[in-house]
MARVONU-533000 format. One record per residue: residue in one letter; y, z, x of N, C-alpha, C, CB in turn. Coordinates in steps of 0.02 Angstrom, whole numbers, plus 50000, padded with zeros to 5 digits. Glycine has a CB too. Example, Ala and Ser with C-alpha at 12.3 -4.5 7.8 and 13.67 -1.06 7.14 Angstrom:
BEGIN
A497165039050660497755039050615498355039050660497765045250565S498885035450642499475035750684500025039450645499705028650704
//
This chain:
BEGIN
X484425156751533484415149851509483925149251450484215144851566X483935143451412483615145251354483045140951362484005144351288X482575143551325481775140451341481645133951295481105146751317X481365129051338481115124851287480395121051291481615120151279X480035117751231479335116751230479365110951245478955117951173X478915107151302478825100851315478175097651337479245099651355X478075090751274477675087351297477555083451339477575085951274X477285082851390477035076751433476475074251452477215076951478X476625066851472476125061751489475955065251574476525052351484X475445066451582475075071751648475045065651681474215076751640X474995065751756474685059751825473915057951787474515064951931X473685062251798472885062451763472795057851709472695069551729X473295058251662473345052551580473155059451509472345043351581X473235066951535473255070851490473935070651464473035076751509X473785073851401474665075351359474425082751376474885072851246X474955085451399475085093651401475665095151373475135096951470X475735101651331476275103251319476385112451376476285102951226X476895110551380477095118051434477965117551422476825116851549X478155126451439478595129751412479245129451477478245137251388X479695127551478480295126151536480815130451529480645118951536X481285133151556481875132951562482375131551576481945134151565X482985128051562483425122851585484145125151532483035113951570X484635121751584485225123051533485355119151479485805123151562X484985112551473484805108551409484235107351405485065102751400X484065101851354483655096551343483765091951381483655094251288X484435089351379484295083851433484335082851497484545079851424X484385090051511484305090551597483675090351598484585097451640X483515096651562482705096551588482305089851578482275102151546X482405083551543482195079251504482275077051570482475076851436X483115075551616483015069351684482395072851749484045068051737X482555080051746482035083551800481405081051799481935090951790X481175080851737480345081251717480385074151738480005083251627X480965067651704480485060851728480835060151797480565052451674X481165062551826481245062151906480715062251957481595067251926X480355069151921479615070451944478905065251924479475077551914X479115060451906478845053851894478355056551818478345050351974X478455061051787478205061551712478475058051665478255067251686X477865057951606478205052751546478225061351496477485043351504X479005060851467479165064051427479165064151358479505064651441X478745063851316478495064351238479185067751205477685069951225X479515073351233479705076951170479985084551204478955077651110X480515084451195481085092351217481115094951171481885092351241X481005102051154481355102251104481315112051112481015097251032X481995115851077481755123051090481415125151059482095127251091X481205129551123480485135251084480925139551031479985142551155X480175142150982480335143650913479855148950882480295137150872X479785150850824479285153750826479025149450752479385162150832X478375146350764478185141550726477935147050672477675135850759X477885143450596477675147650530477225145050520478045148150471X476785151050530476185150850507475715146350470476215154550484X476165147350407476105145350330475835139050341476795145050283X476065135550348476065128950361475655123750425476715128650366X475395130450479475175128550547474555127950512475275133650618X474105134250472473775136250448473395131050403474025140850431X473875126450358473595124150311473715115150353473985127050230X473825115250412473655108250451473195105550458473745107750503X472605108150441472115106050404471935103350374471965107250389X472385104150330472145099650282472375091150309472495102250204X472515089350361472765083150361473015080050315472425080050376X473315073350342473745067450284473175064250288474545062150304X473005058650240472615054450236472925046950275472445054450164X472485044650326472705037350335473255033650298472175033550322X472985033650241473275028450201474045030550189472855027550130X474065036050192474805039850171475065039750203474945045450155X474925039850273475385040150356475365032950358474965044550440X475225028650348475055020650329475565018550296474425018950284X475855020850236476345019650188477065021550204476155022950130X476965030350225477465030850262477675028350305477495034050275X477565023250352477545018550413477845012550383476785017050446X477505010350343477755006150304478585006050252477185006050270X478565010550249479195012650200479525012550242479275018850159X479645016750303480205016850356480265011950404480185022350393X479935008950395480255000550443480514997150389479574994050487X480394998750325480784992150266481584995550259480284991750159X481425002050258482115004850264482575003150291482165009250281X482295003750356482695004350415482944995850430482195008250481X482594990850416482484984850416483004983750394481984982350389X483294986450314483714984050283484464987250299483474984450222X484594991650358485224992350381485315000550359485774986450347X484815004350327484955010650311484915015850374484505012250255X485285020650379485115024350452484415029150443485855029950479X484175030950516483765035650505483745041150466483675037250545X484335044350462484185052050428484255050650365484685058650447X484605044850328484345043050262483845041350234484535040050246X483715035250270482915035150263482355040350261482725032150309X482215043450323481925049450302482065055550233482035052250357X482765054950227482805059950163482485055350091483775062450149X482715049950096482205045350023481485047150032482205034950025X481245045450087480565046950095480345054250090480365044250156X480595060150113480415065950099480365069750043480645068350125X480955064749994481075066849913480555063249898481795064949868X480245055249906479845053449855479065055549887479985045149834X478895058349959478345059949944477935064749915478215059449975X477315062749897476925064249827476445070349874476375055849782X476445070549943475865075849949476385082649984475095072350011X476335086649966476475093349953476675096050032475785097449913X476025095550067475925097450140476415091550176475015097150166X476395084550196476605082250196477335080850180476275081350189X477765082650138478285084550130478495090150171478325085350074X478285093150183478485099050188478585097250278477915105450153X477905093550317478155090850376478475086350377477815089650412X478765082950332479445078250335480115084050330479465071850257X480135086150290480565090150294480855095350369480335093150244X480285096850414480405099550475480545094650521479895103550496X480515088450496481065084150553481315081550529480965079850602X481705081450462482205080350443482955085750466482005079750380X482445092650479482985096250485483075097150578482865103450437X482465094550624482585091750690483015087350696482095089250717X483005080350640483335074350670484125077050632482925065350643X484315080750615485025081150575485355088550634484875083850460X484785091950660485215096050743485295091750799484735102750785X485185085850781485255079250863484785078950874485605080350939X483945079750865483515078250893483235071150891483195082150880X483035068150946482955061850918482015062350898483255055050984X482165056550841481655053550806481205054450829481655048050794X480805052550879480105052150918479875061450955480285044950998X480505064450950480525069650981480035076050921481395070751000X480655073050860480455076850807479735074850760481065076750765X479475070350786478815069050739478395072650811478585058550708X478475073150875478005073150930478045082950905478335069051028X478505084250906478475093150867478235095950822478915095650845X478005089650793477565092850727476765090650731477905089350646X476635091150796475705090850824475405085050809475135096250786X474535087450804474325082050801474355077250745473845083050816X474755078650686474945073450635475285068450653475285075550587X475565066650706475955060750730475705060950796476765061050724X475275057450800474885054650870475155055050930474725047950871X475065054550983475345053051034475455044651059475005056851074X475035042051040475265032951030475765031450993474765028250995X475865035750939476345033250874477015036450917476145037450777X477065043450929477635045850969477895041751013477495051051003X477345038651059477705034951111477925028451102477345034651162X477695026451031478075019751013478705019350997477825016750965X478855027150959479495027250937479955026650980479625031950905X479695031351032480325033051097480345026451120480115039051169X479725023251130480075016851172480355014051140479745012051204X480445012751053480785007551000481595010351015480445008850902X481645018051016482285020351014482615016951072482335027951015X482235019151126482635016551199482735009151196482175018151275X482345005651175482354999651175482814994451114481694998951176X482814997251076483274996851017483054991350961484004995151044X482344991850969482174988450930481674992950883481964982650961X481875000050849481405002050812480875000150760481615004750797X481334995450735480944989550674480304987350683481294982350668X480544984750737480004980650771479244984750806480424976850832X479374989850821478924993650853478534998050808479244997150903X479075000950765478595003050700478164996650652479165007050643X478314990350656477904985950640477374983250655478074983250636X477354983550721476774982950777476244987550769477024984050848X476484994450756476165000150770475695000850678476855007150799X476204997150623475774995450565475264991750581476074992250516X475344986750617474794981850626474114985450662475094975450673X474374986750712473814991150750473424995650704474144995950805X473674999450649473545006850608472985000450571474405012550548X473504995450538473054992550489472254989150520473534986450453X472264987250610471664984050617471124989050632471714979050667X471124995650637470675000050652470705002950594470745004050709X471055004050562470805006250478470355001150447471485006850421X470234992950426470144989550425469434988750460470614987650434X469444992050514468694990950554468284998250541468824989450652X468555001350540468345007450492467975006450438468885010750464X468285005150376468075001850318467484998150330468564997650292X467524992850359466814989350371466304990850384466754986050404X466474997650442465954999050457465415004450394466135001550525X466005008350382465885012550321465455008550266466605014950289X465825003350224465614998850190464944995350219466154994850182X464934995050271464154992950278463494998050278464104989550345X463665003750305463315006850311463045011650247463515008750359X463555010850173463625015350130462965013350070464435015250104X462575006350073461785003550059461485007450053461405000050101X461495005750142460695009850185460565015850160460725011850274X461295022250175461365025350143461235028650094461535024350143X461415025250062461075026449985460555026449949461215023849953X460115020649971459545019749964459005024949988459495014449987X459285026950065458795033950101458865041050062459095036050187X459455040750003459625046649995459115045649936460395048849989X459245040049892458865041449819458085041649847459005034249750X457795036849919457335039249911456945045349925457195036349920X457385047449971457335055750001457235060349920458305058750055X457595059449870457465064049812456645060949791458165062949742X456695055049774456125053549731455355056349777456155044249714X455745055649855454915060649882455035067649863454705061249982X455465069649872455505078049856455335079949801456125081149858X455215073949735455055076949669454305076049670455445073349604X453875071449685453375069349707453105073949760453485063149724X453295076049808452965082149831453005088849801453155082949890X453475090249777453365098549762453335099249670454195104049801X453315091949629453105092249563452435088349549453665089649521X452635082949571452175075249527451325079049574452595061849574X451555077149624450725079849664450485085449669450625079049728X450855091749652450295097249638450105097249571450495104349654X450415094949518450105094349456449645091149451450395092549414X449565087149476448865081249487448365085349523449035073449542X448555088949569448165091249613447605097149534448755095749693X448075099849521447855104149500447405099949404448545110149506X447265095849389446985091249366446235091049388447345085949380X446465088149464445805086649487445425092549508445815081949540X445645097649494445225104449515444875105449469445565110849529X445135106149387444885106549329444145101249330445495104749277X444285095949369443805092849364443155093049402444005088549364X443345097349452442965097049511443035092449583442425095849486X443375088449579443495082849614443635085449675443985078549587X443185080949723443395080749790443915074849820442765080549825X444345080649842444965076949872444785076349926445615079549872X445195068849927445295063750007445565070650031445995054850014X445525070250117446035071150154446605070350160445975070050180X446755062450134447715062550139448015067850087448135053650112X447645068450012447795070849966447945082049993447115067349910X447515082450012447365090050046448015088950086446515091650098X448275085150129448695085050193449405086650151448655076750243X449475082150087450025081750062450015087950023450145075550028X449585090849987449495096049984449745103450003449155094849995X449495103550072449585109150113450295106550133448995110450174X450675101650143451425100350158451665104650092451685091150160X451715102350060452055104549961451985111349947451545100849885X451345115249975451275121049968451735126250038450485121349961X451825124150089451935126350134452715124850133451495124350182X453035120950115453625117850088453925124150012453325108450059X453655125149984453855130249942453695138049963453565128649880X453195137749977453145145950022453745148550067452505145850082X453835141850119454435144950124455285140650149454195150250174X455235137350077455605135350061456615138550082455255135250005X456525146150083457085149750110457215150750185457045155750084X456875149750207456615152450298456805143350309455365156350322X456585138650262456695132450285457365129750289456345128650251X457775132550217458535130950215459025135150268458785132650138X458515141450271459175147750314459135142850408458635161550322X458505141350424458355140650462458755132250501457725142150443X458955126850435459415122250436460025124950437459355118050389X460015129750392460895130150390461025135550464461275135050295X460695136850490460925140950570460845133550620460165149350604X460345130250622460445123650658460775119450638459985120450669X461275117450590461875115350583462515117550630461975116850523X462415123650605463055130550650462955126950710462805141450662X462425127650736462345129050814462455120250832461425133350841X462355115350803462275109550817463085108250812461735105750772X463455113550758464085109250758464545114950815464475107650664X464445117950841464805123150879464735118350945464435131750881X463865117550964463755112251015464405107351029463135107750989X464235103450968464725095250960465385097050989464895091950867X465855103150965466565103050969466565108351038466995105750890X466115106951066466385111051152466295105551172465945117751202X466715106251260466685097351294465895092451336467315097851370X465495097651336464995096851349464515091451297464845102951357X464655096251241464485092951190464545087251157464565095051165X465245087551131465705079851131465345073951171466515080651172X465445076551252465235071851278464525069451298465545072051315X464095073851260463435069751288463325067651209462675074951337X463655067651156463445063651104463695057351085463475066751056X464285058151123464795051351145464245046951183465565053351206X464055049151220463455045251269462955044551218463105049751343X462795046651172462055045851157462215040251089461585054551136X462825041051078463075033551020462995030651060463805031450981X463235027451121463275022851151462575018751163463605024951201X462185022051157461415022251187461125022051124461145029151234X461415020751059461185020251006460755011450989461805022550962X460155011350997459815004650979460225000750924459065005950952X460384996450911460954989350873461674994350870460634985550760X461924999050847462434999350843462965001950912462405002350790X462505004350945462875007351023463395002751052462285007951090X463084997051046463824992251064464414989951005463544984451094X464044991050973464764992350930465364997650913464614991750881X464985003850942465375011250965465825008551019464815018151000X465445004951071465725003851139466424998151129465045000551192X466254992351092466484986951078467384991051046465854982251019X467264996050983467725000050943468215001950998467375006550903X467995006151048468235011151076468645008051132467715015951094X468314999751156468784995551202469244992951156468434989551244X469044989951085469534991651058470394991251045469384994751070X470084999351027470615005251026470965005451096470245012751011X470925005651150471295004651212471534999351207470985004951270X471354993251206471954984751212472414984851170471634976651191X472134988851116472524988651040473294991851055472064994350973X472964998351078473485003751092473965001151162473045011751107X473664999851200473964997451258474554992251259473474995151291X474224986251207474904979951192475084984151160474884971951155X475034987951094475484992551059476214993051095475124999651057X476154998551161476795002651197477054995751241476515010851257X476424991051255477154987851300477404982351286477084986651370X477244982651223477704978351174478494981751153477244977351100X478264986451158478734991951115479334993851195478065001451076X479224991851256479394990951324479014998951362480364989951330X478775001451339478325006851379478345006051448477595006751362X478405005951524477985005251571477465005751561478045007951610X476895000951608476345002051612475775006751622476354999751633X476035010651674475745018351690475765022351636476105022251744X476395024551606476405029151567475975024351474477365032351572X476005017351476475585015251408475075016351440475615007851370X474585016451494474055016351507473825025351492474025012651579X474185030551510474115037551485474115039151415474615041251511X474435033751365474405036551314473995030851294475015038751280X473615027251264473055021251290472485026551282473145017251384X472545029651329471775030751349471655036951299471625032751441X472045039751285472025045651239471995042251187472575050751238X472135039651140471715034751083471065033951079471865028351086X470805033251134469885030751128469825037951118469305026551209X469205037251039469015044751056468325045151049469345050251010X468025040351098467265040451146467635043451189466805032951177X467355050451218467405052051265466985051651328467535055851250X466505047251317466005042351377466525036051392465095038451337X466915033851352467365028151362468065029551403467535025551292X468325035151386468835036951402469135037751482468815041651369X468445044351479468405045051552468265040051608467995049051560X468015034951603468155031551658468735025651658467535029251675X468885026851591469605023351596470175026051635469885022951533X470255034751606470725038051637470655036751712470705044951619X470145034151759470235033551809470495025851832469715036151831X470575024051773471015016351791471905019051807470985009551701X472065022551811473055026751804473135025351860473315036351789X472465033451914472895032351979472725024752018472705039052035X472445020852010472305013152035472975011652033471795007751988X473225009751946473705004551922474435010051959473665002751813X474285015251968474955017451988475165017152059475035023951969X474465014652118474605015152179474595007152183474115019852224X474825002952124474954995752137474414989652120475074995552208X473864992852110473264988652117473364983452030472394995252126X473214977052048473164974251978472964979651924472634968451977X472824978351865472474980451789471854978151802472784976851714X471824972151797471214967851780470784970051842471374958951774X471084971351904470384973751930470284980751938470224970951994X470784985251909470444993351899470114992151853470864999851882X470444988751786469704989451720469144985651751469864985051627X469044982751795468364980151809468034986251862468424971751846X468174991151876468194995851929467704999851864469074999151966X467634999351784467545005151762466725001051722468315008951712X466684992951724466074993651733465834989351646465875002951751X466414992151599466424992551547466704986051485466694997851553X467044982251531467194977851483467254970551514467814980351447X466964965851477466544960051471466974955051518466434957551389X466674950251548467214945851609467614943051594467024941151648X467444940751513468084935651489468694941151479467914930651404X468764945851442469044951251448469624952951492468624954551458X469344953051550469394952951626469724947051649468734953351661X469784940351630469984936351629470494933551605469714935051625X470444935451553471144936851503471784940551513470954940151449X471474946351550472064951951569472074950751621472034959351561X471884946651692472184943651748472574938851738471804941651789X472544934751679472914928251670473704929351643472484923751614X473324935851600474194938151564474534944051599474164941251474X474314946751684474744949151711475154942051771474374956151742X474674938851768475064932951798475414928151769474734929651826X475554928751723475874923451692476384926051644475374918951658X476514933451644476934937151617476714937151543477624935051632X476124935051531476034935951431475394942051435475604925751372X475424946051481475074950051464474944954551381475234952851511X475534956051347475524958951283475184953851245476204960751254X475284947551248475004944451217474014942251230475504940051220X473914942851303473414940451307472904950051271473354936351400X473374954251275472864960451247472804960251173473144968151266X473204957551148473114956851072472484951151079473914953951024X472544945351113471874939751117471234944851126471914933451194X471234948351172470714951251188470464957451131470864953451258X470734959151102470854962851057470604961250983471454963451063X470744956151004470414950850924469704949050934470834941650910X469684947350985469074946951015468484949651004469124948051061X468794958951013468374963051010468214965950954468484966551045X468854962350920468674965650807468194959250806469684964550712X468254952250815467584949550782467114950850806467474943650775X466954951250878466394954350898466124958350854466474957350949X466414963750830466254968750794466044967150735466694972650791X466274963650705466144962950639465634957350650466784961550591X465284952750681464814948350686464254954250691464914942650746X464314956750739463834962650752463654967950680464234967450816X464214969150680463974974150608463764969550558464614979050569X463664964150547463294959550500462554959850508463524952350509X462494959050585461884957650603461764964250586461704954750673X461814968950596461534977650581461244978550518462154983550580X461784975950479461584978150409461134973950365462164979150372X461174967450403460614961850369459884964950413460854951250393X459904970250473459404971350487458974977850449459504971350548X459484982950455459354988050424459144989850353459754990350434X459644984950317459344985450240458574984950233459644979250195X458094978050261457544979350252457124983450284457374975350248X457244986950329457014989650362456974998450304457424988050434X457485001250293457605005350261457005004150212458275005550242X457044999350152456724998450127456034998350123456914996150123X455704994050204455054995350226455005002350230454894992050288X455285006250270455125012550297455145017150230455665014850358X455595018650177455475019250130454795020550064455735016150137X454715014150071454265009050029453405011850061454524998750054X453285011750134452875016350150452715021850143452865016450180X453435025450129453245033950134453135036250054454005039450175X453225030750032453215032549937452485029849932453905026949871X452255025649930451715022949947451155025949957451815020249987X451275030050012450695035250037450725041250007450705036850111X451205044649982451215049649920450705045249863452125051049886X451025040049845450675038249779449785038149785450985030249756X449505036149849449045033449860448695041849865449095027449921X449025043949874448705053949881448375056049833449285060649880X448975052549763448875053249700448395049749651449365052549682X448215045149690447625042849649447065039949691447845037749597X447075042149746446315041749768446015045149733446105043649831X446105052849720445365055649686445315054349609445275064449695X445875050849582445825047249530444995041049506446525043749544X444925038349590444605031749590443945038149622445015023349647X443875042949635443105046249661443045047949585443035054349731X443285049849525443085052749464442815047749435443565055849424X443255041549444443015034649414442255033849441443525027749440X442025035449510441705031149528441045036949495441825028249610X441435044949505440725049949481440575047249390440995061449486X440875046549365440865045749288440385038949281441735044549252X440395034249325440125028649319439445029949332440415024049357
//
């Protein structure tokens, strides 16, 4: 029988992909959800090229997977079929790599594969939220609509992105120019002075000697200092991308003084967001709640979400497994009891959802109206006390000459 690669939504709320054999796709496709799995994507094993796996790296940019999203709901909107649409779009796009993965499901969706199947085959460039919107738009027959939803969603976390970026890009800046102007000031402006007041005899302050012996000890060994960063980089970023790692720095944003709740605030989020997303799009609940939770990518957030599945799957409301995890605010909680009772749940997660973008953005106001001066103070001190290095023994020559 012939082998084929398949993704699925795990009990747990993992996406796994694992290797089957079946006399189709769509046998194996009823087996797997018989066995109460959510099925992402059939499709036969192959032997993937390299070429191209290799240079996945390079990612699409937001904005481009943004456009493309955009282009194919206007398409499609206007009565054109899928595999046309996609061929306009694969001829007019402009990025190289990108083409080239349009093109590998162009030539999926033209062997019968369906749509959601063939973007879920080409990895992590098409999400697993975005996959599962499609499939439910297909089944549901409202693709239009679901790829529109799923713009909206792309556009409010891109959007909160930006802000945050944009706020923070000041502070930023300001620490960087002043980070140079000490570095020129320690290892130029103040040993030349230094060496002034030697000619003269002058006894140097202490702060002046302190800054001193920094500047001198700072160029001595200046190589041992860079080799010695650039191996604690390595090791700091090898740390980060094992799961250990990930997750105790996930925790330690969270725990971040003014902005930690706004990590936290993001990352709830990204779950309501994603969540009305699929069951708008008609998802079941269980299986939007598996692909939901894989969106947040706090992985201090995640995990005790993923333990909201087996709750909601052995019957228990929503609103009181997410209160089971500790994490999100009563009105919240209130909202999503009201809209599983009253059947507007999709709607009350978009409320809640909005909620949690102004939150956010009130908050990141307050941050940056705090931080700017602060930067500045902290700054403004450390230049300060260089300068003051520099001309104390300025004012002992004054006072010997007098």
């Amino acid at each position: 029988m012939p082998e084929f690669v398949v993704r699925l939504g795990m009990p747990d709320g993992r996406v796994s992909e694992q290797k089957h054999h079946a006399a189709s796709a769509e046998a194996l496709r009823r087996e797997l959800e018989a066995r109460g799995l959510y099925v992402f994507s059939v499709k036969a094993a192959r032997r993937l090229r390299l070429s191209w796996r290799f240079r996945f790296r390079e990612k699409v940019k937001p904005l481009e997977f943004l456009v493309f999203n955009q282009q194919l709901a206007t398409l499609l909107a206007a009565g054109m079929p899928v595999l046309q649409s996609l061929e306009l779009l694969q001829k007019a796009q402009g990025n190289p790599f990108f083409r080239e993965v349009l093109a590998r499901v162009l030539e999926d969706v033209r062997s019968g594969v369906a749509l959601s199947e063939a973007f879920a085959a080409q990895g992590a460039l098409f999400p697993p939220l975005y996959c599962a919107s499609v499939f439910a738009g297909e089944r549901s027959g409202d693709l239009v609509g679901v790829l529109r939803r799923y713009i909206r969603y792309q556009q409010m976390l891109e959007g909160a992105r930006r802000k945050v970026t944009s706020a923070l890009t000041y502070p930023a800046v300001l620490m960087g120019l002043a980070f140079g102007l000490i570095v020129v000031l320690v290892t130029y402006v103040i040993p030349r002075f230094a060496g002034l007041y030697q000619d003269f005899q002058a006894e140097l302050p202490l702060l002046t000697l302190g800054i001193l012996a920094l500047a001198s000890f700072i160029k001595q060994q200046i190589y041992v200092l860079l080799a010695g960063l650039v191996v604690g980089l390595v090791v700091l970023r090898r740390y980060l991308q094992s799961e250990t790692g990930r997750l105790a720095w996930d925790r330690a944003r969270l725990r971040l003084p003014f902005v930690g709740e706004i990590f936290h605030l993001f990352g709830l989020s990204q779950f309501v967001r994603a969540l009305g997303t699929l069951l708008a799009g008609g998802t079941p609940l269980v299986p939007a709640l598996e692909v939901a939770v894989g969106t947040v990518t706090n992985r201090a957030l995640s995990e005790p979400l993923r333990g909201v599945i087996p709750m909601v799957r052995e019957g228990q409301p929503l609103w009181s497994s997410l209160e089971t995890t500790g994490l999100f605010p009563e009105l919240s909680l209130a909202m999503v009891q009201v809209g599983e009772a009253t059947g507007a749940l999709v709607e009350m997660l978009d409320g809640v959802g909005q909620f949690y973008d102004e939150s956010i953005e009130v908050k990141l106001g307050r941050v940056v109206t705090l931080i700017e001066p602060a930067v500045l103070v902290l700054m403004g001190g450390v230049i300060v006390t260089l300068l003051l290095s520099v001309y104390l023994p300025m004012f002992t020559l004054l006072q010997r000459v007098q």
